[in-house]
N, C-alpha and C positions, 0 to 999 in steps of 0.2 A: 427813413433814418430815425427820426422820432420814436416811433414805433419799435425800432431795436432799440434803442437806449433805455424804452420805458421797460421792456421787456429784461434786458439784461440789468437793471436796478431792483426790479421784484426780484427776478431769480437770487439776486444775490442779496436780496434783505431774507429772503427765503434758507436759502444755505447759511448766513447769520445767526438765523435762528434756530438752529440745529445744535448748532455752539453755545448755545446761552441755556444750561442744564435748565429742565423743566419735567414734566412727567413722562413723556413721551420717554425723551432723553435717559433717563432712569428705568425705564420698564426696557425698554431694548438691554441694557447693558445688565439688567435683572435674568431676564429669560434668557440670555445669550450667555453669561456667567453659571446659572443655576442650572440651566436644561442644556444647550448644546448652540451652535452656529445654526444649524436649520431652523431651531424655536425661533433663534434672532431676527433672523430672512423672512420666516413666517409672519412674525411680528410684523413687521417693516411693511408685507405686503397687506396684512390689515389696516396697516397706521396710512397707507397710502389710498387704500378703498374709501377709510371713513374722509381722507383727502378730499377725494373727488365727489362724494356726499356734500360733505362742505361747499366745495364751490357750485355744485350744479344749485342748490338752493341758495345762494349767495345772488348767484346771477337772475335766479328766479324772484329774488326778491325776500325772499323768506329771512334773512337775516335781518332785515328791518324790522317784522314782523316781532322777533325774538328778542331784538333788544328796546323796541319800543314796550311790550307789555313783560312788566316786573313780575306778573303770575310766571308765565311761562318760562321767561329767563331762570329764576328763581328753582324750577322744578327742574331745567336740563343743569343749571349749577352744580343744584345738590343728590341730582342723580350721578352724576361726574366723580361728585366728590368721595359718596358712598362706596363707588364701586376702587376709586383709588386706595380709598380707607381701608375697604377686604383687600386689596392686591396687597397693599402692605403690610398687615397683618398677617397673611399668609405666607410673607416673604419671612418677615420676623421669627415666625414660629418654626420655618423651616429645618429638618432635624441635619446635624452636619453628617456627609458620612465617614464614616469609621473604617472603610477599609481601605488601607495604602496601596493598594494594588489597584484601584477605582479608574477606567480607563478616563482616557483625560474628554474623549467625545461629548462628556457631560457626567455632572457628580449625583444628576436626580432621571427617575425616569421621563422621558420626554414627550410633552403633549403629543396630539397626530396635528400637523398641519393646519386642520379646520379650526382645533382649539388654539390652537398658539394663531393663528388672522384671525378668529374670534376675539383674543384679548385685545390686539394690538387695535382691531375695529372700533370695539366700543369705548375705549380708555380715550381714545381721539372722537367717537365723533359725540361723546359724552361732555365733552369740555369745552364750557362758553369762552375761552379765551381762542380755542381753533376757530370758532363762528365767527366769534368779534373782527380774527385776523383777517380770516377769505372775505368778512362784506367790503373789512374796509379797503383791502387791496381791491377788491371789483368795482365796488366804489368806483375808488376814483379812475380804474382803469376805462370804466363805462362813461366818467363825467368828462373827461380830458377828449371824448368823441373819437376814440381810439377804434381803428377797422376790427368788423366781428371777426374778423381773422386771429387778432391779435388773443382776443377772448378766450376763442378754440383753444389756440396755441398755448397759454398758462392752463386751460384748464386740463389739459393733455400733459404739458412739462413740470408742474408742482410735485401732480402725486406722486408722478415718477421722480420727480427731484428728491422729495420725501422718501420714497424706498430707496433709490441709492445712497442719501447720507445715513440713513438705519442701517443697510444693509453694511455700510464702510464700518459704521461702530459695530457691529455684531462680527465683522469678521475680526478688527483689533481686537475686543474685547475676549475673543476665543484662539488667542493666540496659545502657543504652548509656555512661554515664559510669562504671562498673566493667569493663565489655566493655573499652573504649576501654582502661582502668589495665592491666587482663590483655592486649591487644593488645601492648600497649609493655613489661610484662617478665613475657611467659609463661613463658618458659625459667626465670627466676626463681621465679614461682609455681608451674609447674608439679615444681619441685626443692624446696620448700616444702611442696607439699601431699602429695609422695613421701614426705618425710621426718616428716609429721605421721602418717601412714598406717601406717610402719616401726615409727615409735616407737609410737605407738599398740599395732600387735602386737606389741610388745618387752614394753610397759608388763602388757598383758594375759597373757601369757604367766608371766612370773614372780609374777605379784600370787597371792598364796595363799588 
């Protein structure tokens, strides 16, 4: 009984944080806005791979490792931060399109697959606030002498927990009556979610 309580308190600090806008958050509702619902899905299923990266070295011990030495910490921060900094400049400079006739599928042409779970991959498992999350939930999942069961069990239900709440916002987000809102001031949104992208890496960058 234990053991499902602890289990369904993670899951749902997990889905919590889903709802609490962050980069992740921002890059699904970017590529699902800008490229189409498949880029989004794509996404989600990167953002859930670098998931399970996360926790396999969580359990392994490595996230101690990474926030014990400030060299290292340091270099996966602001390799995170860089590549957040090009995603949203690239979002920024994005050209709007111009023709009204644009099927609503998507306003830009659309990565293949590998590249849209390419971005979603590294954008997560680039960022020392994902790390910091999976040691310290393993942590204590590990300290509380919880059965290796229960270990398996998150380590199997997160990342998928992570693709389904991605995949939930990439299918809102490509709906036809928000398509339609993003059709008529992409150049706007898409200079919004540049700028959410920027600051974001600005925000992450000096946070100590």
């Amino acid at each position: 009984m234990e053991s499902l309580v602890l289990i369904s308190t993670i899951l749902a600090v997990h889905v919590f944080a889903w709802f609490t806008p962050g980069p992740l958050f921002v890059l699904i509702i970017r590529n699902s806005l800008v490229y189409s619902r498949q880029s989004g899905i794509w996404t989600a299923v990167g953002i859930a791979i670098g998931n399970f990266i996360h926790i396999t070295y969580s359990v392994a011990g490595m996230a101690f490792i990474i926030s014990a030495s400030p060299v290292t910490f340091s270099v996966i921060k602001f390799l995170g931060v860089g590549y957040l900094a090009y995603l949203g400049i690239k979002t920024f400079l994005i050209k709007a399109e111009t023709q009204k006739g644009a099927p609503c599928s998507g306003a830009h042409k659309d990565f293949s697959p590998f590249q849209t779970a390419k971005i979603g991959f590294l954008a997560n498992i680039l960022s020392p606030k994902a790390s910091l999350f999976f040691a310290s939930i393993f942590a204590t999942v590990i300290a509380s002498g919880s059965p290796f069961w229960v270990v398996i069990f998150l380590w199997i239900a997160m990342p998928l927990n992570s693709f389904i709440m991605a995949s939930i916002l990439s299918i809102f987000f490509t709906q036809n009556k928000v398509r339609s809102f993003y059709a008529n001031y992409q150049h706007m949104v898409n200079q919004l979610l540049g700028v959410l992208l920027l600051a974001l890496a600005i925000m992450i960058a000096i946070h100590k």
